[in-house]
OpenMM code with the backbone's topology and positions (N, CA, C; nanometers):
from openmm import Vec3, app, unit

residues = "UNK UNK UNK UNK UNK UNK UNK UNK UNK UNK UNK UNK UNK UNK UNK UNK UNK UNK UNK UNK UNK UNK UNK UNK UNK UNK UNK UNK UNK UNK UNK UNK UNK UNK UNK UNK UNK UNK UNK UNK UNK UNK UNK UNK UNK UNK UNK UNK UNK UNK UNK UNK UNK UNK UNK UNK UNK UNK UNK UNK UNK UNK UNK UNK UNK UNK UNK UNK UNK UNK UNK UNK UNK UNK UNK UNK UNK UNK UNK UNK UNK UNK UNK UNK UNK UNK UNK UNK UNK UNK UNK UNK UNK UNK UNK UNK UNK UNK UNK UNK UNK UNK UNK UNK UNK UNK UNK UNK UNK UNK UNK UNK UNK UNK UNK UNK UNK UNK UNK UNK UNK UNK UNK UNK UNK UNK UNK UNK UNK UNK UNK UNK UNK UNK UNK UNK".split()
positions = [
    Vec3(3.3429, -2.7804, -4.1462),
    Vec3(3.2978, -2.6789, -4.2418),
    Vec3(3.4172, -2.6037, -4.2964),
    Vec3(3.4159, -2.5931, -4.4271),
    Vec3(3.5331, -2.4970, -4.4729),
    Vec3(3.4258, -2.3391, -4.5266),
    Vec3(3.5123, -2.2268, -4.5092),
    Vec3(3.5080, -2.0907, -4.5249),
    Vec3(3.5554, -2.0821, -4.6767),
    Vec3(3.4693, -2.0254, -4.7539),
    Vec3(3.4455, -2.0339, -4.8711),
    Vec3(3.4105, -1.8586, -4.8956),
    Vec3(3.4791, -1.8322, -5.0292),
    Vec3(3.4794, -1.6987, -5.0396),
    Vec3(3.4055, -1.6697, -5.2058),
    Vec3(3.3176, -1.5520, -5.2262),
    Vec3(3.2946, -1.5136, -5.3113),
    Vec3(3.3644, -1.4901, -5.4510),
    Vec3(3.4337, -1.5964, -5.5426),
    Vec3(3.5513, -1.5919, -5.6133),
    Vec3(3.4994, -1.5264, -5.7939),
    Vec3(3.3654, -1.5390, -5.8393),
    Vec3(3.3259, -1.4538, -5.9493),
    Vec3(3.2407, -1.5222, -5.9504),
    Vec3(3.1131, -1.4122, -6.0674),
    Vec3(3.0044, -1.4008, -6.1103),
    Vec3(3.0235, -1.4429, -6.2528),
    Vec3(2.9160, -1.5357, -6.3007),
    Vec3(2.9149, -1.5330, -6.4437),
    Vec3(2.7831, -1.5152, -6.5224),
    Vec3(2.7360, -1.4332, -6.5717),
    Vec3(2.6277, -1.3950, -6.6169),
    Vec3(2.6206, -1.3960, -6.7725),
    Vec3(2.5111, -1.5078, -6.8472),
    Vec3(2.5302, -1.5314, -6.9973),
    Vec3(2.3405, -1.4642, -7.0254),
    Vec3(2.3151, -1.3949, -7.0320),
    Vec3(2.1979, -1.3397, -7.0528),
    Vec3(2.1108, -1.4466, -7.1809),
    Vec3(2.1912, -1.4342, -7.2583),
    Vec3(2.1135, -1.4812, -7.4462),
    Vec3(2.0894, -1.6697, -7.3708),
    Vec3(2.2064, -1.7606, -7.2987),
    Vec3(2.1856, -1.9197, -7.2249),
    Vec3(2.1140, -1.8702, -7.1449),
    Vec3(2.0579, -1.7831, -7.0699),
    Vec3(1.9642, -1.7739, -6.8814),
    Vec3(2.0770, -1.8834, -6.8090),
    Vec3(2.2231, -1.8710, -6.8366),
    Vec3(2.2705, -1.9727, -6.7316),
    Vec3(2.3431, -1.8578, -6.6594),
    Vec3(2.3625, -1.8895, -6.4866),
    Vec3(2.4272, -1.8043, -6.4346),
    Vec3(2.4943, -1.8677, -6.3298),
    Vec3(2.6060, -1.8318, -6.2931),
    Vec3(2.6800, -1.9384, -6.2154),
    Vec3(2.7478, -1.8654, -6.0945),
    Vec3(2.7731, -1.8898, -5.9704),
    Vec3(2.8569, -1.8330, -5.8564),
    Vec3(2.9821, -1.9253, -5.8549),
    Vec3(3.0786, -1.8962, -5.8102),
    Vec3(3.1771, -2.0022, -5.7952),
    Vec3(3.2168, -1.9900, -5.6576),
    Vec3(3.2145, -1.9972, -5.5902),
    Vec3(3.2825, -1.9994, -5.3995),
    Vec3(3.4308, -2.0820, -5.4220),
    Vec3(3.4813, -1.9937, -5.3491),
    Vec3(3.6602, -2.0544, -5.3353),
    Vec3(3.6923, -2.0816, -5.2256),
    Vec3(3.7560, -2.1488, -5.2089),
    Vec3(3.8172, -2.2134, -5.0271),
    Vec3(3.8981, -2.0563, -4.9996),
    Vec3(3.9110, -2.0571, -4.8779),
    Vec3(3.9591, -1.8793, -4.8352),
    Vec3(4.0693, -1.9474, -4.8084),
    Vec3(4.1239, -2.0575, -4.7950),
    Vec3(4.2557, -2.0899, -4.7349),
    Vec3(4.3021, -2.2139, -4.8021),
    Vec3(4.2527, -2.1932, -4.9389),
    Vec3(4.2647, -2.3739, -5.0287),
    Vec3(4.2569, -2.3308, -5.1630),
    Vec3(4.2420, -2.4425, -5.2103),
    Vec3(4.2550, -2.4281, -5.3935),
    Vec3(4.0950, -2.5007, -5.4361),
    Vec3(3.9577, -2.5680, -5.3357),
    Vec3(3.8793, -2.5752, -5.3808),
    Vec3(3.7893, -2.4671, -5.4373),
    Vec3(3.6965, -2.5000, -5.5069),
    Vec3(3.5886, -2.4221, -5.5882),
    Vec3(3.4403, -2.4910, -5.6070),
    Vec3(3.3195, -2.4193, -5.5651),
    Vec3(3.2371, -2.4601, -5.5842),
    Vec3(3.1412, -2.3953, -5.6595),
    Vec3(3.1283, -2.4356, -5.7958),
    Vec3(3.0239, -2.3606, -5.8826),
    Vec3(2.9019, -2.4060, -5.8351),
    Vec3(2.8016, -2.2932, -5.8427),
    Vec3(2.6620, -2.2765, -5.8228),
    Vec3(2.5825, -2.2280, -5.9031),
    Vec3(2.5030, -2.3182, -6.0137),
    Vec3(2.3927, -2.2768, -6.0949),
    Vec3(2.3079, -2.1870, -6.0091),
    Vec3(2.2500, -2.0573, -6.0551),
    Vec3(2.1588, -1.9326, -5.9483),
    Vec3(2.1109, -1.9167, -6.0809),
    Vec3(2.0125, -1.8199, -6.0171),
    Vec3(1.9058, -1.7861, -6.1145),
    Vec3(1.9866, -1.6055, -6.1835),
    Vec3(1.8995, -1.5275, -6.3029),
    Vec3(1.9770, -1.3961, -6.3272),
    Vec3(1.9192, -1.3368, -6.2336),
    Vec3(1.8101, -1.3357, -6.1329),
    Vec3(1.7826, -1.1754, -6.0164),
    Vec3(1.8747, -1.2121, -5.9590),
    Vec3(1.8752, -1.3224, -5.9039),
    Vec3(1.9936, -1.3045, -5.7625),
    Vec3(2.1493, -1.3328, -5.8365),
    Vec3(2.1837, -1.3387, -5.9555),
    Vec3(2.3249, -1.3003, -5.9946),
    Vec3(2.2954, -1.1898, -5.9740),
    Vec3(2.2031, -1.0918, -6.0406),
    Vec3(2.2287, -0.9621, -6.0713),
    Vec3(2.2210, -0.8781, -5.9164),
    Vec3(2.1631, -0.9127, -5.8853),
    Vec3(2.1603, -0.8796, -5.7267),
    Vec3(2.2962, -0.9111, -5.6503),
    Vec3(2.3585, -1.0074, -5.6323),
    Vec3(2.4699, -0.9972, -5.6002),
    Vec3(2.5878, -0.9053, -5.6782),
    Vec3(2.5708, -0.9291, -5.7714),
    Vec3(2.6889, -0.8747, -5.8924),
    Vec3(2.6555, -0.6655, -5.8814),
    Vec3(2.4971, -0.6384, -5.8356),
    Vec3(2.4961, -0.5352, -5.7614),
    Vec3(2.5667, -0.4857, -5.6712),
    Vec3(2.5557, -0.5280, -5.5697),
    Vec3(2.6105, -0.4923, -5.4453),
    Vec3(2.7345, -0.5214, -5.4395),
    Vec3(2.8268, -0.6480, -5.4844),
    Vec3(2.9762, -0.6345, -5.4843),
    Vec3(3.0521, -0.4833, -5.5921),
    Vec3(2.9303, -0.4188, -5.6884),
    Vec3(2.9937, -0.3520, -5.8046),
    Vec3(2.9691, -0.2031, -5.7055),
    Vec3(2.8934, -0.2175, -5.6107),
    Vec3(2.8869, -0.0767, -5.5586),
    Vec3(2.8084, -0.0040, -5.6201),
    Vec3(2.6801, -0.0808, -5.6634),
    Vec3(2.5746, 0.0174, -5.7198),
    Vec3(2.4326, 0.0127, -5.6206),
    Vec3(2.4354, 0.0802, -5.6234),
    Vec3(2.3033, 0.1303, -5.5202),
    Vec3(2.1860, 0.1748, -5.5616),
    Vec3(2.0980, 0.1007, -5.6189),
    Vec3(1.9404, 0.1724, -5.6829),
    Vec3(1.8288, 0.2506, -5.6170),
    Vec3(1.7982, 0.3342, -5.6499),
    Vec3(1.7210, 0.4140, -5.5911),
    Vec3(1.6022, 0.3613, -5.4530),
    Vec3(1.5606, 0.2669, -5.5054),
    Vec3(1.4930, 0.1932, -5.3994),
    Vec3(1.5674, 0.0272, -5.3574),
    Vec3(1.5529, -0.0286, -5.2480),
    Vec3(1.5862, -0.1349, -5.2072),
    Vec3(1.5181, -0.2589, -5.2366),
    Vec3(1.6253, -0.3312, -5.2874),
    Vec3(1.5774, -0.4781, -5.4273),
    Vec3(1.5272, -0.5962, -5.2387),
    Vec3(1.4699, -0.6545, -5.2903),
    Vec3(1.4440, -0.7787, -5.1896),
    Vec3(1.5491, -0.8454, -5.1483),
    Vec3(1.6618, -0.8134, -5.1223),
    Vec3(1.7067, -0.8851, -5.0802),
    Vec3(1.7452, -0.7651, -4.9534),
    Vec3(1.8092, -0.6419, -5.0269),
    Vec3(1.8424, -0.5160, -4.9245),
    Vec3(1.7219, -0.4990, -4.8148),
    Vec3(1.5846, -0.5284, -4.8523),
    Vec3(1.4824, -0.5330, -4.7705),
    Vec3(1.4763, -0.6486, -4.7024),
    Vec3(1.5491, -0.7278, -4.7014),
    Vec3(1.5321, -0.8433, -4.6076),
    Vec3(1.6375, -0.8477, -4.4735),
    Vec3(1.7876, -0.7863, -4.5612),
    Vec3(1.8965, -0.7481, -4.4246),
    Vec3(1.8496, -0.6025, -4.4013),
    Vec3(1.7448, -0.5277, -4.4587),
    Vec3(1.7262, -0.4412, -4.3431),
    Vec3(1.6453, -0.4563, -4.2197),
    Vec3(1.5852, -0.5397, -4.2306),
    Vec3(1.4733, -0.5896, -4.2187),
    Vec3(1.4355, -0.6487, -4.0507),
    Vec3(1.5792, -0.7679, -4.0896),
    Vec3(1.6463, -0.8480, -3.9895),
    Vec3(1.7512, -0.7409, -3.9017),
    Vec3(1.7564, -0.6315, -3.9773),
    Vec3(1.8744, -0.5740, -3.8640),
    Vec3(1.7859, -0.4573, -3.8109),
    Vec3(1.6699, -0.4263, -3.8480),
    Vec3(1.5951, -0.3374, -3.7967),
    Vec3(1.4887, -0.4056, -3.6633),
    Vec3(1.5389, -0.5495, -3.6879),
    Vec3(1.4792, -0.6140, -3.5416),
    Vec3(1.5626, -0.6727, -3.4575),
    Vec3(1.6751, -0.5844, -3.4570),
    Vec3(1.8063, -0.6027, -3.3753),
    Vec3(1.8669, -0.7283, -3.3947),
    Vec3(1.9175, -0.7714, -3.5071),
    Vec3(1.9211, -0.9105, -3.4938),
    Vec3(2.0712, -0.9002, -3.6609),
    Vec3(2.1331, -1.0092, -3.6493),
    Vec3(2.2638, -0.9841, -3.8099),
    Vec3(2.2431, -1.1106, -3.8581),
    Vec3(2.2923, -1.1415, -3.9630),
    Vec3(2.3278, -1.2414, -4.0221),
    Vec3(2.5019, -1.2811, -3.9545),
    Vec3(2.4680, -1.4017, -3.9264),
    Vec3(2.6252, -1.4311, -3.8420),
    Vec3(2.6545, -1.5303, -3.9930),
    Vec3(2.6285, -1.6125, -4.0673),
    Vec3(2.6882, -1.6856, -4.1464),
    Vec3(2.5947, -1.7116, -4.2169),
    Vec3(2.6409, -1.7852, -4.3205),
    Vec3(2.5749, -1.8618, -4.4613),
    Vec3(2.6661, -2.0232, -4.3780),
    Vec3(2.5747, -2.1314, -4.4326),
    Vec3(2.6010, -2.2718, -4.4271),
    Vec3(2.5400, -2.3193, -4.6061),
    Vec3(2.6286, -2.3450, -4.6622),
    Vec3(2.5524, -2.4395, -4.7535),
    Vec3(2.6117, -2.5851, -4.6574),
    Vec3(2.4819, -2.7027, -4.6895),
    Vec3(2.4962, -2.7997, -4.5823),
    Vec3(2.4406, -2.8981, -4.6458),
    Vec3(2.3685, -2.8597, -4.7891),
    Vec3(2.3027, -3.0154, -4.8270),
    Vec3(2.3148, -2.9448, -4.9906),
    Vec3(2.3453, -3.1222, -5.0511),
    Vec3(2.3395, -3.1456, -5.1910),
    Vec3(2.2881, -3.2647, -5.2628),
    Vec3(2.1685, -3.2391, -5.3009),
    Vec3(2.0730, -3.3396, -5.3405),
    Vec3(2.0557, -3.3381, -5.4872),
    Vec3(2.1151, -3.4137, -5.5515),
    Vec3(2.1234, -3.4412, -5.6950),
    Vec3(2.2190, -3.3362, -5.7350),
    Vec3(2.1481, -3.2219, -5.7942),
    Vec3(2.1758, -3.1428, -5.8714),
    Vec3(2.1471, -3.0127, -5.8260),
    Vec3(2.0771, -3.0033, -5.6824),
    Vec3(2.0265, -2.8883, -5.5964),
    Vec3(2.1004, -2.8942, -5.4480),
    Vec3(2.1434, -2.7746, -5.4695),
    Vec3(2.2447, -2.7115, -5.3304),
    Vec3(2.1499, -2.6446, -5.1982),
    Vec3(2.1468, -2.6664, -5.1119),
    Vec3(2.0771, -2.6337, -4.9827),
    Vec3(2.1387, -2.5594, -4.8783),
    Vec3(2.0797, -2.4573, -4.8531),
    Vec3(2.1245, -2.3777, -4.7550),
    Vec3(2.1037, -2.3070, -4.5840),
    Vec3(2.1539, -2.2785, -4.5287),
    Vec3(2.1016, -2.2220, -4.4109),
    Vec3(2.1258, -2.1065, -4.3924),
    Vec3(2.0752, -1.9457, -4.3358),
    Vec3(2.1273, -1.8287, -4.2865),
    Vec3(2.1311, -1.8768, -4.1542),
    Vec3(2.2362, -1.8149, -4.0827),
    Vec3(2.1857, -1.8422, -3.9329),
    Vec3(2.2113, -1.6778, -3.8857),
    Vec3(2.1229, -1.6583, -3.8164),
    Vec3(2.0730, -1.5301, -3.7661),
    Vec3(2.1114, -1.5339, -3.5739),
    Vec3(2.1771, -1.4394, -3.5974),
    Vec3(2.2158, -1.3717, -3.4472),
    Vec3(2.1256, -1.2938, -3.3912),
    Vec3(2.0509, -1.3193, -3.2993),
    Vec3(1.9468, -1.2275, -3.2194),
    Vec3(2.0297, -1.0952, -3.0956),
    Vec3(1.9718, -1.0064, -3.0572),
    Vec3(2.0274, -0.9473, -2.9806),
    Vec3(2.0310, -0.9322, -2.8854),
    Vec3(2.0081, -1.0975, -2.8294),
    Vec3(1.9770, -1.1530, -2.7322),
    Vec3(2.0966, -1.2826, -2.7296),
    Vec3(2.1816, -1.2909, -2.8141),
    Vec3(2.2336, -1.3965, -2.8923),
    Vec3(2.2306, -1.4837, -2.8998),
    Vec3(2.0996, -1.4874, -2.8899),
    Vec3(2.0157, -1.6145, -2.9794),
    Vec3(2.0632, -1.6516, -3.0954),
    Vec3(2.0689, -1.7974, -3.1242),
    Vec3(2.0743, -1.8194, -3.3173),
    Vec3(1.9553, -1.8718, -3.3491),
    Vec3(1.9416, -1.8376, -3.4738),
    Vec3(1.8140, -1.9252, -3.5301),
    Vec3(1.8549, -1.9379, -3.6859),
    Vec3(1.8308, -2.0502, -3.6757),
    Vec3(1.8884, -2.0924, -3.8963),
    Vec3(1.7473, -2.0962, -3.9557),
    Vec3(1.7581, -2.0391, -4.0871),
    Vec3(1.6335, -2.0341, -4.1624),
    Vec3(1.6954, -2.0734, -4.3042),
    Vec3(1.6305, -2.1609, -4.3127),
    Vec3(1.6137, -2.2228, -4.4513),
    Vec3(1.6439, -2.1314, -4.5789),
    Vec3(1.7279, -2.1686, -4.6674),
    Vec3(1.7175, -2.0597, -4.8163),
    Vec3(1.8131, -2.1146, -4.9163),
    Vec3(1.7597, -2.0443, -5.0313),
    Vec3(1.8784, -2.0808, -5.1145),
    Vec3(2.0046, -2.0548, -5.1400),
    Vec3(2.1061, -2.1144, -5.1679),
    Vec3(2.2066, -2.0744, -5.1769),
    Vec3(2.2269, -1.9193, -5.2408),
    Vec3(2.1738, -1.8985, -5.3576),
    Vec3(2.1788, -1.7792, -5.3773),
    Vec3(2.0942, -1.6849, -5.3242),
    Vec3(2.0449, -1.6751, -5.2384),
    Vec3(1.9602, -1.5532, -5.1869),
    Vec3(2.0534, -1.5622, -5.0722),
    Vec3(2.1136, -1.6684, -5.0164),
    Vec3(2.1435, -1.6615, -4.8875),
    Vec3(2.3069, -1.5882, -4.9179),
    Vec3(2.4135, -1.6482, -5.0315),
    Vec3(2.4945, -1.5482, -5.0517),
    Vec3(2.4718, -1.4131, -5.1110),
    Vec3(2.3398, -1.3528, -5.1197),
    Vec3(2.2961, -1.2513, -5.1556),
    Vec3(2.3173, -1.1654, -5.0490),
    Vec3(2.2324, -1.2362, -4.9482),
    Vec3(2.2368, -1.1911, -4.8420),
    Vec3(2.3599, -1.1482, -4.7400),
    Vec3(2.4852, -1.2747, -4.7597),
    Vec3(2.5822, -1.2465, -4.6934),
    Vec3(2.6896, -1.1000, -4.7234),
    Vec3(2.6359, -1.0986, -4.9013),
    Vec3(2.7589, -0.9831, -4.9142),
    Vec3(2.7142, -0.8767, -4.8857),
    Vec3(2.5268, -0.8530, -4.8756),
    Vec3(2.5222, -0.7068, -4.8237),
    Vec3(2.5524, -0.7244, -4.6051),
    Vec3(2.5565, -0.8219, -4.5570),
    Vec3(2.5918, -0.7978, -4.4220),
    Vec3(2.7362, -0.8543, -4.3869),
    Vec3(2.8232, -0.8559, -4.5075),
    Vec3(2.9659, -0.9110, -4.4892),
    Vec3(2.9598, -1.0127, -4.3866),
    Vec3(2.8876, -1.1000, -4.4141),
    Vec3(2.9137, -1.2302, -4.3277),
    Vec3(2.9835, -1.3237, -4.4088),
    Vec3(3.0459, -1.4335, -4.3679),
    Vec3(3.0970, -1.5537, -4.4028),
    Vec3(3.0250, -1.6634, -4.4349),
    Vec3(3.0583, -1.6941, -4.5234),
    Vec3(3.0557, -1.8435, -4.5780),
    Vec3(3.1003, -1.9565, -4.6106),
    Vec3(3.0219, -2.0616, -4.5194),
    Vec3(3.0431, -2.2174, -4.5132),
    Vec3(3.0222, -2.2989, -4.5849),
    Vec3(3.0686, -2.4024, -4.6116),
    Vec3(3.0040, -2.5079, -4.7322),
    Vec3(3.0636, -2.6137, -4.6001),
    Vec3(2.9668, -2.7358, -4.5783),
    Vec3(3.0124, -2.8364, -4.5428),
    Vec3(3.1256, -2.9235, -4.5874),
    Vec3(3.2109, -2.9655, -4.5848),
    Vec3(3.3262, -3.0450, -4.6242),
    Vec3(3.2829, -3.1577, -4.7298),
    Vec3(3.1407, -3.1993, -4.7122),
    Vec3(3.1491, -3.3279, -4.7743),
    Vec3(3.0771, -3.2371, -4.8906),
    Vec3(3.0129, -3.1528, -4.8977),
    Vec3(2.9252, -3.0812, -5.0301),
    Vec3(3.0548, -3.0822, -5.0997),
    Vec3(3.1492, -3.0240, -5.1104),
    Vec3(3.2495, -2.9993, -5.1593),
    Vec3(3.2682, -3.1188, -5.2455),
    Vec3(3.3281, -3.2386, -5.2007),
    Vec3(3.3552, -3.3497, -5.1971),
    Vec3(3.2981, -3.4057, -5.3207),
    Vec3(3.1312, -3.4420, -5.2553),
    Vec3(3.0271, -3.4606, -5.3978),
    Vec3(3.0376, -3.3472, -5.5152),
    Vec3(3.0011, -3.2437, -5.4833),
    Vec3(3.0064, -3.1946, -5.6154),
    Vec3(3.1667, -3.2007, -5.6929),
    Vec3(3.3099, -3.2122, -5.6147),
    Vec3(3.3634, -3.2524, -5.7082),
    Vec3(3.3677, -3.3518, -5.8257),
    Vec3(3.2827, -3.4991, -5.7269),
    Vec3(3.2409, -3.6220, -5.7679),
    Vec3(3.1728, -3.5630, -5.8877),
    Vec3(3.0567, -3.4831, -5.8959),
    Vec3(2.9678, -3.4405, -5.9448),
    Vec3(3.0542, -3.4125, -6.0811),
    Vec3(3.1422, -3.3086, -6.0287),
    Vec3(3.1738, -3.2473, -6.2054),
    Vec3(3.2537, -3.3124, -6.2754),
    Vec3(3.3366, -3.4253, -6.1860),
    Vec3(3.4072, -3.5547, -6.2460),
    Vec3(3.3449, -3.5722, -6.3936),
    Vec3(3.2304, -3.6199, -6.3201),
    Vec3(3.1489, -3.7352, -6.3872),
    Vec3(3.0736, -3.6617, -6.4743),
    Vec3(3.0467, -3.5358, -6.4910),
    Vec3(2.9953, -3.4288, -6.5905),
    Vec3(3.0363, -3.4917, -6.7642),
] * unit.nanometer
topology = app.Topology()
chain = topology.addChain("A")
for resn in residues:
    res = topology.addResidue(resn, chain)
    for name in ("N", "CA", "C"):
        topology.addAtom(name, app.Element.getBySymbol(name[0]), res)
């Protein structure tokens, strides 16, 4: 698994295209991620340091999980099927237990930047989607 870092947001409102890019934390790869605009804007929230009066679904979900004693230990993206990226949270119990739950890449790096956890991309995702944008 390589450690992959939050490298920019791109948000085109008038296309609905919105893109994440993840950067190797210790490399020169990049992995763009088609996301939807809530969860750009939701991320692009919380890295800008804006805080809305009430808590968006995603802030209600790491409160949620940490109000049942339990963190987000990592993001895994781990599968890439065509044109769709697959993800895992894996959750630290306070018992330290893990348990991985299924999600999307973007809810799940949604999730990581409000509990500053890390993020994984499997080695070979990488790989294909370079293949991928080759051949673009």
């Amino acid at each position: 698994m390589v450690e992959m870092e939050l490298n920019k947001i791109v948000i085109d409102e008038k296309r609905h295209d919105q893109l994440i890019v993840l950067k190797e934390k210790n490399g020169n790869r990049v992995l763009p991620i088609v996301i939807g605009l809530a969860e750009a804007s939701a991320i692009k929230l919380k890295i800008s340091g804006i805080h809305p009066p009430r808590p968006l679904t995603h802030d209600l979900l790491h409160d949620a999980i940490t109000n049942l004693d339990a963190g987000i230990e990592k993001i895994i993206i781990d599968k890439l099927e065509e044109t769709t990226f697959h993800a895992k949270i894996v959750i630290k119990t306070n018992n330290g237990e893990f348990k991985m739950v299924d999600a999307r890449p973007s809810d799940s790096i949604a999730l990581a930047v409000r509990a500053h956890a890390p993020i994984f991309v499997e080695d070979d995702i990488i790989k294909q989607a370079e293949i991928f944008n080759q051949n673009q």
